[in-house]
Z-matrix of the N, CA and C atoms (Angstrom, degrees):
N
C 1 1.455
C 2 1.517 1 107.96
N 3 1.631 2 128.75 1 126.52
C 4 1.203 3 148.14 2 165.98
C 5 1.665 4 124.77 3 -68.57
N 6 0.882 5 95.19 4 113.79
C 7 2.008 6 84.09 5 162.25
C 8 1.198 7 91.67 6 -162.75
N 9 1.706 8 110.93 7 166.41
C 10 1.193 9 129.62 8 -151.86
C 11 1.872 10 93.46 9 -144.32
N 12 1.283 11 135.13 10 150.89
C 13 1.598 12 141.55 11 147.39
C 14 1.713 13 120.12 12 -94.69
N 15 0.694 14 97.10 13 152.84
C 16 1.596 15 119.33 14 -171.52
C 17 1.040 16 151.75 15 -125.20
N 18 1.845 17 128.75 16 109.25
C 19 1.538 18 110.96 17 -137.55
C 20 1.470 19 124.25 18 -41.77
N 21 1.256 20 85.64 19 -37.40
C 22 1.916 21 119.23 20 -169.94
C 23 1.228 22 106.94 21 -76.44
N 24 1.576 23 132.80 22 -20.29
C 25 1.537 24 132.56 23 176.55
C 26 1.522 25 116.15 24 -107.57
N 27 1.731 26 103.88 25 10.43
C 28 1.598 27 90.42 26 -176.76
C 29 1.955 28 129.51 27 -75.80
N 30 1.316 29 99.22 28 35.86
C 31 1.487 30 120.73 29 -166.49
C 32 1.838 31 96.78 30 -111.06
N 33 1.295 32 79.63 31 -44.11
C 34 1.776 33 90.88 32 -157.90
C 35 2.120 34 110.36 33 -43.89
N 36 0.662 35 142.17 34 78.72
C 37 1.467 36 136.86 35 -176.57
C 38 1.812 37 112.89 36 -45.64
N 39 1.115 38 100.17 37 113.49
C 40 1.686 39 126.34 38 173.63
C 41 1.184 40 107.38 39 61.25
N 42 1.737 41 111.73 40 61.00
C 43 1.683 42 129.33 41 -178.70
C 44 1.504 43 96.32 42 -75.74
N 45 1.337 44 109.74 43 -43.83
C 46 2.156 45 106.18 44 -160.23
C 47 1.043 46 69.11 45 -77.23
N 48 1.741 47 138.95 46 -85.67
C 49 1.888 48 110.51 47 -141.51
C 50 1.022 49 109.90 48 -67.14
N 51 1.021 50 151.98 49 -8.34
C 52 1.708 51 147.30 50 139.32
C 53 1.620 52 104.24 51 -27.62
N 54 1.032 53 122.69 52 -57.42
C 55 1.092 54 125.71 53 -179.73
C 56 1.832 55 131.05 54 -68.51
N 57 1.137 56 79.63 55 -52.02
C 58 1.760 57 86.14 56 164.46
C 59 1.444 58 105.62 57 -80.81
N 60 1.547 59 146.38 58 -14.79
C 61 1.173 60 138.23 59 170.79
C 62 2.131 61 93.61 60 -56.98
N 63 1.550 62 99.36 61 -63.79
C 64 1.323 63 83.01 62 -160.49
C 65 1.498 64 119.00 63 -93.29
N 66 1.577 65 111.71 64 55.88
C 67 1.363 66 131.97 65 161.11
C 68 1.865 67 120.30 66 -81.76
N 69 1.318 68 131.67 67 146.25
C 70 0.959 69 136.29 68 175.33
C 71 1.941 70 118.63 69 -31.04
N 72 1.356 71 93.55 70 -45.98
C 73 1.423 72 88.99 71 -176.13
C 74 1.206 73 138.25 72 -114.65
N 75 1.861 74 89.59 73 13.04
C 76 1.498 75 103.77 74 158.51
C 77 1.448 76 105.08 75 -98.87
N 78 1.549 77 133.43 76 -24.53
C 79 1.739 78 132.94 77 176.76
C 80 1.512 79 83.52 78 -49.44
N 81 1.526 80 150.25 79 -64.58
C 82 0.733 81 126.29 80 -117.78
C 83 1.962 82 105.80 81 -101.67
N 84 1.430 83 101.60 82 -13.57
C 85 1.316 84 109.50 83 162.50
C 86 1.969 85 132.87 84 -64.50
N 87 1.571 86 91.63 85 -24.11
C 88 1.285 87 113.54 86 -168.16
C 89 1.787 88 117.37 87 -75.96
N 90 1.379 89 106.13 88 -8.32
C 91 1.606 90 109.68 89 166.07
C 92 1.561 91 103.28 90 -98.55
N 93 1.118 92 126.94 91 -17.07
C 94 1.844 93 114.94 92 167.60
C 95 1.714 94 103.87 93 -72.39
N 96 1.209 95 128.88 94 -18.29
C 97 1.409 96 106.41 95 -167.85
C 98 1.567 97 104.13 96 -79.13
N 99 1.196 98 121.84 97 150.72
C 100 1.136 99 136.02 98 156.59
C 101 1.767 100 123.01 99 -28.37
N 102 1.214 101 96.06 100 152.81
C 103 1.981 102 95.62 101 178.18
C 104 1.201 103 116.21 102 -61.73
N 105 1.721 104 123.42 103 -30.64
C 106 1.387 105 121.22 104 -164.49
C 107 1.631 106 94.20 105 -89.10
N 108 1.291 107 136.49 106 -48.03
C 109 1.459 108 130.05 107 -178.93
C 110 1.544 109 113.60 108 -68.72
N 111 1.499 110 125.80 109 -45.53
C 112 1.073 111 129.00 110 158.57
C 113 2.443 112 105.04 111 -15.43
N 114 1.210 113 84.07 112 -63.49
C 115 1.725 114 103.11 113 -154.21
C 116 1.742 115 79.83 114 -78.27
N 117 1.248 116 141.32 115 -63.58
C 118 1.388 117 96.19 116 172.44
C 119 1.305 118 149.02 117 -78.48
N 120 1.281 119 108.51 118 -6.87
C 121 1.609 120 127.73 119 146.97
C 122 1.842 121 117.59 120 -37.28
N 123 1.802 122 88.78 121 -25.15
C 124 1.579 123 95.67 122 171.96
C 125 1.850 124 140.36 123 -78.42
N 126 1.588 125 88.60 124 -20.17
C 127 1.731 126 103.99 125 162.19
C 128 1.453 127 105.88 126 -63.67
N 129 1.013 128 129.72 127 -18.95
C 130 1.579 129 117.69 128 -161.71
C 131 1.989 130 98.40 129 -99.29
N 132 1.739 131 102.84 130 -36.56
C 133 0.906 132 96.16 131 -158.94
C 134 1.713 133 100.24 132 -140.11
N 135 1.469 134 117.63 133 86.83
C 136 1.349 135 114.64 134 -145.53
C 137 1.469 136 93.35 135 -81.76
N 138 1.574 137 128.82 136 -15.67
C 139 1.812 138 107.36 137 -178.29
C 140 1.445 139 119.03 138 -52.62
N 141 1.709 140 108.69 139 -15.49
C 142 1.347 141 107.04 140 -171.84
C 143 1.772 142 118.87 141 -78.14
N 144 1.129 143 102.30 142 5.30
C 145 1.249 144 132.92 143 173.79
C 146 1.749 145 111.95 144 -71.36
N 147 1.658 146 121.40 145 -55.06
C 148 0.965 147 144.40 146 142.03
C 149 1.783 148 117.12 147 -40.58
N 150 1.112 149 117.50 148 -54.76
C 151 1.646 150 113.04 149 176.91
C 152 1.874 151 119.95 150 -76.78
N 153 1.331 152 99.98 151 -17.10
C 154 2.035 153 111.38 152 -178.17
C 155 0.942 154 79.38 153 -144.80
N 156 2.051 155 132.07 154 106.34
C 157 1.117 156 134.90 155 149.21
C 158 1.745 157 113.27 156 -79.31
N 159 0.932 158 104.65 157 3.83
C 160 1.703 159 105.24 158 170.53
C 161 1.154 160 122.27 159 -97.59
N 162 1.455 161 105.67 160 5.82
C 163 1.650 162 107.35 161 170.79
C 164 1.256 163 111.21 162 -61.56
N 165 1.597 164 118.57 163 145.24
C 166 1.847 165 106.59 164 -175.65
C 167 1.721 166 94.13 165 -92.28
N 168 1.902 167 87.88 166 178.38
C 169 1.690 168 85.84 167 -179.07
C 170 1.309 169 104.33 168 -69.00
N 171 1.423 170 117.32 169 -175.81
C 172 1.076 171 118.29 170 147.37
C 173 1.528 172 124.81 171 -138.88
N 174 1.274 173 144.57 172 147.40
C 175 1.535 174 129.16 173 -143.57
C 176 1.812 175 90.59 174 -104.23
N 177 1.937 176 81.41 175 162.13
C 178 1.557 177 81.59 176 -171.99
C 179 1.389 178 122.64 177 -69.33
N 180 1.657 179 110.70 178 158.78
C 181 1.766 180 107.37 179 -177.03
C 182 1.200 181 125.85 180 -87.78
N 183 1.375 182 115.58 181 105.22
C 184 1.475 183 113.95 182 -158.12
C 185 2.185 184 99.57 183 -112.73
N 186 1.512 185 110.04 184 -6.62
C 187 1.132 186 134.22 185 -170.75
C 188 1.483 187 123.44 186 -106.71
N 189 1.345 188 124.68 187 135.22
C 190 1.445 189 117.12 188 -161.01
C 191 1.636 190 102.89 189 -74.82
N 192 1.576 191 116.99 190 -27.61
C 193 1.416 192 108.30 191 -179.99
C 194 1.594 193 99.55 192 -82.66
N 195 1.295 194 157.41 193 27.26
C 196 1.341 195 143.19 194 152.58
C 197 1.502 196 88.91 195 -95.38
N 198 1.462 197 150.01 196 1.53
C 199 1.234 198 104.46 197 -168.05
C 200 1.754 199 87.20 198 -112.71
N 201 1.606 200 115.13 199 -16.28
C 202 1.297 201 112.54 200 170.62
C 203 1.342 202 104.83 201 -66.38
N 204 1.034 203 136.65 202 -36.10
C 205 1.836 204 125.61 203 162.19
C 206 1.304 205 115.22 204 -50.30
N 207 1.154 206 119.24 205 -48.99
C 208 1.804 207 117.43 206 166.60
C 209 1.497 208 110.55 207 -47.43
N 210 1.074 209 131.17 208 -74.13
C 211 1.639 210 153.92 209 145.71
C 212 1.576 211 86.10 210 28.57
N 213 1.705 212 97.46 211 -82.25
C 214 1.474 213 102.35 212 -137.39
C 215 1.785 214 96.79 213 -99.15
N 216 1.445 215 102.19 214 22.98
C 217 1.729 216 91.85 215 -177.95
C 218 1.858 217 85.34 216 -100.40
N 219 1.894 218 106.97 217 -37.82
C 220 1.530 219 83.72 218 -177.42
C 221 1.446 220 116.07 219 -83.18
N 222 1.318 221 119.59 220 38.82
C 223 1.506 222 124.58 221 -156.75
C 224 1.947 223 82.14 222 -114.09
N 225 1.046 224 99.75 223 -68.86
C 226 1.227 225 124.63 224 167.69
C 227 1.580 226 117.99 225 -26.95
N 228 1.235 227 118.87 226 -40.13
C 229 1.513 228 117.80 227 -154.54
C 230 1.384 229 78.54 228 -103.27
N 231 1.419 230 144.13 229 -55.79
C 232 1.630 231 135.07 230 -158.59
C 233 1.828 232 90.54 231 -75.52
N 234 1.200 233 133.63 232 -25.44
C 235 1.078 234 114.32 233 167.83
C 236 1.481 235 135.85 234 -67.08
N 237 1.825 236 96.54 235 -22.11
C 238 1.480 237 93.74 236 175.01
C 239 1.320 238 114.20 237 -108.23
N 240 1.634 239 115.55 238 38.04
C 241 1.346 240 143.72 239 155.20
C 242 1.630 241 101.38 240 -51.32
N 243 1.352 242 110.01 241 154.65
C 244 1.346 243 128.58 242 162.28
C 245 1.605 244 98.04 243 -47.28
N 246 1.367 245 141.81 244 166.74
C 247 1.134 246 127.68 245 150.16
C 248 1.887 247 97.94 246 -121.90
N 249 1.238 248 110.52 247 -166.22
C 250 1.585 249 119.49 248 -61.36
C 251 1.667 250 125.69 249 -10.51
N 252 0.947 251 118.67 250 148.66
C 253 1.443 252 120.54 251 177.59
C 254 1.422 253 102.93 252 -122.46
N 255 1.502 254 109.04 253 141.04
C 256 2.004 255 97.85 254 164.42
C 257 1.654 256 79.66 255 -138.10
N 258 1.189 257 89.52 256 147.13
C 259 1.336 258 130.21 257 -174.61
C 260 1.610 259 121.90 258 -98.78
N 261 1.665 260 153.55 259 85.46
C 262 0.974 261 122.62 260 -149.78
C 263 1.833 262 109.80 261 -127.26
N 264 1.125 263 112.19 262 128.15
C 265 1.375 264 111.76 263 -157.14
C 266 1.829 265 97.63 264 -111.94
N 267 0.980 266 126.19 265 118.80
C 268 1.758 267 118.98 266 172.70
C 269 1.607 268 102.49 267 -120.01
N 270 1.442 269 117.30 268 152.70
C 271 1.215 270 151.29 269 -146.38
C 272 1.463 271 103.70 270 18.02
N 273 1.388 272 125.09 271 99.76
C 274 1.618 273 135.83 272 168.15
C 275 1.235 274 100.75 273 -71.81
N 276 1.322 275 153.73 274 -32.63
C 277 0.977 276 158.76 275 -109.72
C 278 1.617 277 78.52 276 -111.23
N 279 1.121 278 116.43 277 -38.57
C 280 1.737 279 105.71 278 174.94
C 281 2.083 280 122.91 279 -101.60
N 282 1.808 281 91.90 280 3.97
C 283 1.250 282 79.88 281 -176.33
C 284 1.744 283 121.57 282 -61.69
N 285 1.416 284 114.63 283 158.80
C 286 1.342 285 120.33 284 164.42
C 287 1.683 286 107.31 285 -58.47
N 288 1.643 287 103.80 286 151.53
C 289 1.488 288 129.93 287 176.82
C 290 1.544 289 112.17 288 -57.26
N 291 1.912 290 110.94 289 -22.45
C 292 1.568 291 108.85 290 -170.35
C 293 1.588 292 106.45 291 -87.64
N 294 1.403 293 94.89 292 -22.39
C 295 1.614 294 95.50 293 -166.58
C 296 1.652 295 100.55 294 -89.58
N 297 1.531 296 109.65 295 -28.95
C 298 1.483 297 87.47 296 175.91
C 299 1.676 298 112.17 297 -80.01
N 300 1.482 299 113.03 298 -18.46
C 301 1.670 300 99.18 299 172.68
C 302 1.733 301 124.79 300 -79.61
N 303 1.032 302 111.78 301 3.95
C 304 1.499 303 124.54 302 175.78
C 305 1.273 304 113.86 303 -96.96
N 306 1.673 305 121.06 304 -34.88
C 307 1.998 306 126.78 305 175.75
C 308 1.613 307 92.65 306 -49.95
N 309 0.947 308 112.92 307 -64.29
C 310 1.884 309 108.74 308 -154.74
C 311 1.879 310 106.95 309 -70.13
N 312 1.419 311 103.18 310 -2.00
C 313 1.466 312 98.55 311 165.69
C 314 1.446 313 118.58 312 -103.93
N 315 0.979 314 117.77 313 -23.81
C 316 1.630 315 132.07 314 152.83
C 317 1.619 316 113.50 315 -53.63
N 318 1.410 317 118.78 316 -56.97
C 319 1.776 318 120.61 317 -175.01
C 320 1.758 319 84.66 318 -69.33
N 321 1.265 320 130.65 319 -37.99
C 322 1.858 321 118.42 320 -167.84
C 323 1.783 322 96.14 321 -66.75
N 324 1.396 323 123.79 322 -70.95
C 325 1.322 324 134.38 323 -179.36
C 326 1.479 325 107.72 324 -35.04
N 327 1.478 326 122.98 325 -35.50
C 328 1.981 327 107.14 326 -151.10
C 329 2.063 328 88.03 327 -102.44
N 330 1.077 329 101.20 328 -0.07
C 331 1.615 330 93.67 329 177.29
C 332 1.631 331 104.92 330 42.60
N 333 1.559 332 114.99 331 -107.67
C 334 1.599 333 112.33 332 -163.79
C 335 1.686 334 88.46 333 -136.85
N 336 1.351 335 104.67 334 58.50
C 337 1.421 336 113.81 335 164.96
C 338 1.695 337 123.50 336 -94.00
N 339 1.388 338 98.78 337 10.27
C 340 1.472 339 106.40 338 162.97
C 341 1.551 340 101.55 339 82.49
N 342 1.608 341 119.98 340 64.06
C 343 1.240 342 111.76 341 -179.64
C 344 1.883 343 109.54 342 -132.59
N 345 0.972 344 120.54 343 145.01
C 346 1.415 345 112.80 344 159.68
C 347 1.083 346 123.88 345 -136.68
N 348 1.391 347 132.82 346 163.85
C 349 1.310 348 128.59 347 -160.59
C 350 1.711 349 102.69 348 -142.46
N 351 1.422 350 106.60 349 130.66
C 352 1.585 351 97.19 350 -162.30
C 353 1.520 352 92.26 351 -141.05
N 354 2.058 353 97.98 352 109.30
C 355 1.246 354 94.65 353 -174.57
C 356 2.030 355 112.91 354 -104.52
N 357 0.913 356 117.87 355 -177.64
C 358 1.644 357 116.07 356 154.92
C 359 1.235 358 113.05 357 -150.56
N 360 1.668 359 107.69 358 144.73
C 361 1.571 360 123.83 359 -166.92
C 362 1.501 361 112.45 360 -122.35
N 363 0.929 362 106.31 361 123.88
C 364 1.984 363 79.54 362 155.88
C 365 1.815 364 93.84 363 -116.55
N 366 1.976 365 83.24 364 137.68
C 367 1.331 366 114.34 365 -157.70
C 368 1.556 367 96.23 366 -59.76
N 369 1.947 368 101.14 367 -62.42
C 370 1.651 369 99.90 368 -166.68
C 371 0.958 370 130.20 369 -51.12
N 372 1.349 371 115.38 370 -0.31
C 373 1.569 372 125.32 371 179.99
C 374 1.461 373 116.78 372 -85.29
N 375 1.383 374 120.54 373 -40.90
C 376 1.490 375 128.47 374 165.01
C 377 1.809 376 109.45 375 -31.75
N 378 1.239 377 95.11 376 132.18
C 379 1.529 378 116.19 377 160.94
C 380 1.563 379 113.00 378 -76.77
N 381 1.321 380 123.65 379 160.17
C 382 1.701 381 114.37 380 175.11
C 383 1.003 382 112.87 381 -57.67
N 384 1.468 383 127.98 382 -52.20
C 385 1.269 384 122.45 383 -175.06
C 386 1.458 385 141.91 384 -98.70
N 387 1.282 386 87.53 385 28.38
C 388 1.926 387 108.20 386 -172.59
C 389 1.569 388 111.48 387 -45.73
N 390 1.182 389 121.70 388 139.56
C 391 1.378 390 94.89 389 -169.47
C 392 1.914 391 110.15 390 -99.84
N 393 1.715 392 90.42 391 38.63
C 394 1.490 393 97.73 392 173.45
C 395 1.894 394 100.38 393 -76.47
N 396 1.354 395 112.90 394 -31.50
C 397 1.225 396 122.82 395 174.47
C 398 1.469 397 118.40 396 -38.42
N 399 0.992 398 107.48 397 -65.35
C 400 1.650 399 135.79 398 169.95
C 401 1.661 400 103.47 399 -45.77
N 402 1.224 401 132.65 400 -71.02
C 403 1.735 402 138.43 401 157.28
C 404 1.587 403 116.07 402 -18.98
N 405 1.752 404 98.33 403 -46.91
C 406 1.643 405 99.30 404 -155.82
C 407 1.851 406 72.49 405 -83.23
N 408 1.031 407 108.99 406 -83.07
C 409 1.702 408 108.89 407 -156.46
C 410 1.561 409 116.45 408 -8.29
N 411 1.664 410 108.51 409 -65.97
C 412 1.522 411 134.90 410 149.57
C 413 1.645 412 93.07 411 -13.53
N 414 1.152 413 149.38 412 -78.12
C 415 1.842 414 142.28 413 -100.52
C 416 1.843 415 63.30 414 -125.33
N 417 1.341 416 136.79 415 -42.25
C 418 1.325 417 99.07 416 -141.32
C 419 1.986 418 94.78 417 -96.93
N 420 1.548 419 104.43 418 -27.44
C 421 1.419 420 97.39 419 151.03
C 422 1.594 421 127.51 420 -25.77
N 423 0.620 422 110.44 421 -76.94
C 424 1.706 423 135.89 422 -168.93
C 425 2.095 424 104.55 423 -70.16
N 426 1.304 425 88.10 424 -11.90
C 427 1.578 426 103.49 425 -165.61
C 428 1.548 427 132.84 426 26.57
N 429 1.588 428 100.42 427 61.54
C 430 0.943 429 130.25 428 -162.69
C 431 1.588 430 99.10 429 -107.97
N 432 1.309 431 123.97 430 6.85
C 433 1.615 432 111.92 431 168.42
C 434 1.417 433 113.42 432 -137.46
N 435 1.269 434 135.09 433 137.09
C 436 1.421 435 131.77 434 119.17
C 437 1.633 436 157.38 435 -37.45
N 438 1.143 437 110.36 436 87.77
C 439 1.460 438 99.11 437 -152.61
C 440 2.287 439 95.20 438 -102.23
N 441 1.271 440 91.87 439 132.47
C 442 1.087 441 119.83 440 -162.94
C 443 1.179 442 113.81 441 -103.87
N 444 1.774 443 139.62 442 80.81
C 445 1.440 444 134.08 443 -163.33
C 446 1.631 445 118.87 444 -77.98
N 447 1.610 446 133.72 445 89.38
C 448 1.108 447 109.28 446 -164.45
C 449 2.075 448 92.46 447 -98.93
N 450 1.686 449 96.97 448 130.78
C 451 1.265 450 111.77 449 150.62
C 452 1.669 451 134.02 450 -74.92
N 453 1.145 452 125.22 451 176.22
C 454 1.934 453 120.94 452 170.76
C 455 1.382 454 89.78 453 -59.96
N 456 1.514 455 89.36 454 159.70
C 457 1.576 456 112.95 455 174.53
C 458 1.517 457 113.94 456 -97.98
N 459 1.328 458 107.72 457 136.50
C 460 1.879 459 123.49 458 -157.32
C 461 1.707 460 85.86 459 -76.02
N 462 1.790 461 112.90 460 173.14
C 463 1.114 462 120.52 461 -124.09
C 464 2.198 463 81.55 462 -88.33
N 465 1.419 464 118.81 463 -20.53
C 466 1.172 465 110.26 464 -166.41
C 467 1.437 466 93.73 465 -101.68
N 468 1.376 467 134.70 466 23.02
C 469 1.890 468 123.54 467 174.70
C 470 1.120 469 79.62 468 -137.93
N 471 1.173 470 137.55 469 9.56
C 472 2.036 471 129.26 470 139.21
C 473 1.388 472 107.34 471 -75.42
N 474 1.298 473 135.47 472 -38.94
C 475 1.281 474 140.44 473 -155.17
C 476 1.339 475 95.75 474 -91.67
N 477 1.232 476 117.30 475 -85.81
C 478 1.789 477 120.37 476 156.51
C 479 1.682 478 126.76 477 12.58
N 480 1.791 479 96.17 478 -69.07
C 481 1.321 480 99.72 479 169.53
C 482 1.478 481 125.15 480 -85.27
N 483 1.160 482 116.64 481 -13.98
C 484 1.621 483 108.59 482 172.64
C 485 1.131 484 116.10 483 -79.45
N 486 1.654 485 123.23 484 -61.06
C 487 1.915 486 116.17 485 142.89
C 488 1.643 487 103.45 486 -7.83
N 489 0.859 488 123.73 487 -63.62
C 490 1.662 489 116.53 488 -150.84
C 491 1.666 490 94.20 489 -72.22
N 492 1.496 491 119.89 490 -32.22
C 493 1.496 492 110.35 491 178.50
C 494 1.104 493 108.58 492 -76.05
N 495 1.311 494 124.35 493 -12.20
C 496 1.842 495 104.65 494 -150.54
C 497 1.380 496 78.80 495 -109.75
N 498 1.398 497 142.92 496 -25.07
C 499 1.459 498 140.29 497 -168.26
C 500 1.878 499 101.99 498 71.98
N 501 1.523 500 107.53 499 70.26
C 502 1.271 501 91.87 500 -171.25
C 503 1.969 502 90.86 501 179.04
N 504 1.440 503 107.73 502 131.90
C 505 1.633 504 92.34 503 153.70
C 506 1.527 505 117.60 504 -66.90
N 507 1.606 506 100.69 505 165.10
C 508 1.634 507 107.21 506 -167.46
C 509 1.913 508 87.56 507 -118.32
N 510 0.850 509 111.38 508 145.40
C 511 1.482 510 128.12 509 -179.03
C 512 1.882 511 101.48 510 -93.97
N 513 1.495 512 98.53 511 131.34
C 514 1.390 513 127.98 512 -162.04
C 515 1.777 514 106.68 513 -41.64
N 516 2.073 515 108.93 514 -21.23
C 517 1.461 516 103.32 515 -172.33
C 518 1.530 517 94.86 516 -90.06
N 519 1.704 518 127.82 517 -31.30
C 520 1.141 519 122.36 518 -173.54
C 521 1.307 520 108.70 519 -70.62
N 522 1.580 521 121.16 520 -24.96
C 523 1.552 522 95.02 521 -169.15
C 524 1.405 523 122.26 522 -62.20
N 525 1.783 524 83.30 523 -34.39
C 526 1.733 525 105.01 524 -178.06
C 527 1.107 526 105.41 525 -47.79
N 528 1.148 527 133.04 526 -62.49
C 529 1.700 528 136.31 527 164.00
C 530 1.356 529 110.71 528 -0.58
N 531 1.417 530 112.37 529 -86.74
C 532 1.436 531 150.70 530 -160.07
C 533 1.147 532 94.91 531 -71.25
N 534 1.692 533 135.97 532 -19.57
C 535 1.663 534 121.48 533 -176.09
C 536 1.843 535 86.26 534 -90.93
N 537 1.016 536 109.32 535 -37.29
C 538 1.821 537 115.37 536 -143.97
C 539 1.915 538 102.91 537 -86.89
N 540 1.467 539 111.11 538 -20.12
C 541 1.374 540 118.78 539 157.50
C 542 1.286 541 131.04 540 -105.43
N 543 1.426 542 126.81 541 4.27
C 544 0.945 543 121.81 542 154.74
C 545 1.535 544 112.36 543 -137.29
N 546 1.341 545 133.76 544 68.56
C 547 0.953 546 162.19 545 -90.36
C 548 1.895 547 83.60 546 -106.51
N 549 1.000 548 103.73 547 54.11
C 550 1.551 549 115.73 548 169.00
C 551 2.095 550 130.58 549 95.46
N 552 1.906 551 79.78 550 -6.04
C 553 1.520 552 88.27 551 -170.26
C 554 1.048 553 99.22 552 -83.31
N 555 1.842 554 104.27 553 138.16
C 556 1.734 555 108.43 554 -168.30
C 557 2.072 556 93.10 555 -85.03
N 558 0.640 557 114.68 556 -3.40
C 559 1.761 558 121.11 557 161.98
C 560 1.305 559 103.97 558 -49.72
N 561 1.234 560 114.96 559 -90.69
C 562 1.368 561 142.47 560 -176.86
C 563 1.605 562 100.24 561 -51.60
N 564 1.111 563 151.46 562 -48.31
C 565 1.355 564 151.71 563 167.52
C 566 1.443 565 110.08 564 -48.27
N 567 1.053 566 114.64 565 -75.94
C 568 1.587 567 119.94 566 172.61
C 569 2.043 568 116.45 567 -21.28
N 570 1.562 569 80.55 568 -61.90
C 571 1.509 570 101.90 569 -159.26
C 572 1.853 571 94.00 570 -65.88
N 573 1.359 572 108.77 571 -44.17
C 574 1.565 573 109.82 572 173.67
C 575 1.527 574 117.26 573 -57.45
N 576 1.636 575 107.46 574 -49.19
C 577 1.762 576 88.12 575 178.34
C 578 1.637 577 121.34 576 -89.34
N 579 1.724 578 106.38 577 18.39
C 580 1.368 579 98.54 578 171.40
C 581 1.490 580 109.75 579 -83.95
N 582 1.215 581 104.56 580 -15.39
C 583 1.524 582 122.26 581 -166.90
C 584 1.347 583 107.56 582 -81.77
N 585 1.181 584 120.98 583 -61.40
C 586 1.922 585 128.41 584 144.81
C 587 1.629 586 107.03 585 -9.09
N 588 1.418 587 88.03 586 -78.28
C 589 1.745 588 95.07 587 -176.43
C 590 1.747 589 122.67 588 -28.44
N 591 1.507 590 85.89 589 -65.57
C 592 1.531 591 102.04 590 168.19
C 593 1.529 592 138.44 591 -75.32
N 594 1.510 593 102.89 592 4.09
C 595 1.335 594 111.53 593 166.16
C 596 1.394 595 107.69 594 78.37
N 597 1.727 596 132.72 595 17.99
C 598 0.949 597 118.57 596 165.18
C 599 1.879 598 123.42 597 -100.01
N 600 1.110 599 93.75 598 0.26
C 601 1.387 600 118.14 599 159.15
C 602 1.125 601 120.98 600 -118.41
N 603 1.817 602 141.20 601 110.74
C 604 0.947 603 152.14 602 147.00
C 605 1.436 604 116.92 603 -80.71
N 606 1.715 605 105.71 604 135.62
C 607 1.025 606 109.29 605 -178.37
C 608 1.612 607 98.07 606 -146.28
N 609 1.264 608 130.33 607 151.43
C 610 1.557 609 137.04 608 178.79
C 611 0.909 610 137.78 609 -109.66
N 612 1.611 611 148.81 610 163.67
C 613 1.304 612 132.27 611 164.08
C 614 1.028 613 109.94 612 -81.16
């Protein structure tokens, strides 16, 4: 399951599991849960309200034990996921504070239920006190994460991967090109030799 955060949505509370809730192979976990998790599974995701109209209400959470009931209903539903499960989170650097305090109760709850969680950050973007800080410390305690530093790509895994977009070798003046304007970010590489491809970037020997 995919989801992504967003400069513009980093307010929104439980946008990525919003997202992986309404993925293929978590919809399909979401009729085994029970009536009472079902219905709070329903703040996050009120159509389900529309599909089990017998869900009861439930009043708003103004209490730290209603949100540990939330906790473990969406704890619950990715557990009664197909397993293996991978989980994929891109730019954290904007996730919300709820979704990062709920991951490390999910990796505590699924023990060796066959789960992984595969996030990406860019670091320089973090504020001091992001409370991704707080997550990593948590995961590396427990040593429950891998943290994986990727730098720009050197002048021949620039060349490498743009060849690989354009479907084509790149000639020794273009690579130079392609190393020397996008000064290694496979972002900027990509997006340059799709542009090649399509002829909206010309470039020569």
């Amino acid at each position: 399951a995919y989801s992504r955060s967003y400069a513009a949505e980093g307010d929104m509370a439980y946008a990525p599991v919003i997202e992986w809730l309404q993925s293929a192979v978590l919809q399909a976990a979401l009729p085994r849960l029970t009536v009472s998790w079902r219905s709070e599974i329903a703040r996050l995701l009120p159509q389900l309200r529309l599909q089990y109209p017998d869900l009861p209400p439930l009043p708003t959470q103004t209490e730290t034990w209603q949100r540990q009931q939330l906790f473990e209903a969406l704890a619950q539903a990715f557990l009664l996921a197909k397993a293996p499960l991978l989980l994929v989170i891109d730019d954290l650097q904007w996730c919300d504070q709820e979704t990062l305090e709920w991951l490390p109760y999910l990796l505590r709850v699924a023990g060796k239920a066959g789960l992984l969680i595969i996030g990406t950050v860019r670091s320089e973007e973090l504020a001091e006190q992001h409370p991704l800080f707080a997550l990593l410390l948590h995961l590396r305690i427990r040593e429950q994460v891998t943290e994986i530093a990727v730098g720009p790509l050197d002048a021949t895994e620039t060349t490498e991967l743009a060849a690989q977009v354009m479907g084509q070798p790149l000639s020794a003046t273009v690579a130079a090109q392609f190393y020397q304007a996008s000064e290694g970010n496979p972002l900027f590489v990509v997006e340059m030799a799709r542009a090649v491809a399509s002829q909206q970037l010309v470039w020569s020997d």
